[in-house]
N, C-alpha and C positions, 0 to 999 in steps of 0.2 A: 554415545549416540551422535549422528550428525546429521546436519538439513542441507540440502543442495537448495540455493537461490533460483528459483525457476525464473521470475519475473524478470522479463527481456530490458528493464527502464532503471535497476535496483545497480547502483554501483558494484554493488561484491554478486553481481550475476553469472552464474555458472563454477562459482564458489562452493565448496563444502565445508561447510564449517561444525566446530565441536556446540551440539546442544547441549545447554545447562538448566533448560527449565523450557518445558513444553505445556502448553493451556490446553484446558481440558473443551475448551470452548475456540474454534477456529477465527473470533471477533477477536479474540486478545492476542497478543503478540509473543513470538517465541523468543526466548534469551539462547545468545549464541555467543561463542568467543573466537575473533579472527584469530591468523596463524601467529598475530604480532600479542596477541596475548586482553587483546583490544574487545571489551565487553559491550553487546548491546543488543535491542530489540528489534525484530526485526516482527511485521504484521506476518500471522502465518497463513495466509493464504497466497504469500509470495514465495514460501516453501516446498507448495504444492505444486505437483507436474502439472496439472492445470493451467497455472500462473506461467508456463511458458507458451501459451497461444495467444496472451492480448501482444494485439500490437496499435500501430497507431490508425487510423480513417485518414480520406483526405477530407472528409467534412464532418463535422462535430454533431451528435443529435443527440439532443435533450426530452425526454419526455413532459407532458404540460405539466405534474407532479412537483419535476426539479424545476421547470422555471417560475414555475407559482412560489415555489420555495425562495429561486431567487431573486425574485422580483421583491417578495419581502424583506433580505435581506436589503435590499437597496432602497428602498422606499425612504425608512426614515434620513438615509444620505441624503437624495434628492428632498426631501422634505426642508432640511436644514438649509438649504441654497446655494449645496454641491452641485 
């Protein structure tokens, strides 16, 4: 079996490579091995045709969700006298 790298950002993009282990759950990542014999995971939703329409924005948007989230992450930084 093999997976073509759909994901336009993934170095081995437009790759097809030999699958050795596919997740029954699209969160986990698929095992694939390059031509050079080179074993590794790849997220498998960057397998999917799908994964070849993200591209990039000229301006970034975050929903209040993620920045709530990351404002937490960063708080205890700024806390300490970063």
């Amino acid at each position: 079996m093999t997976a073509t790298v759909y994901y336009p950002f993934h170095p081995l993009h437009g790759r097809k490579l030999s699958v050795t282990s596919r997740p029954r759950h699209p969160e986990l990542p698929v095992t694939v091995v390059d031509e050079t014999g080179f074993c590794l995971r790849i997220p498998a939703w960057m397998v999917a045709p799908e994964a070849a329409h993200y591209q990039l924005a000229d301006q970034a948007t975050l929903d209040a969700q993620t920045l709530r989230a990351l404002a937490a992450l960063l708080m205890p930084l700024l806390d300490d006298g970063m």
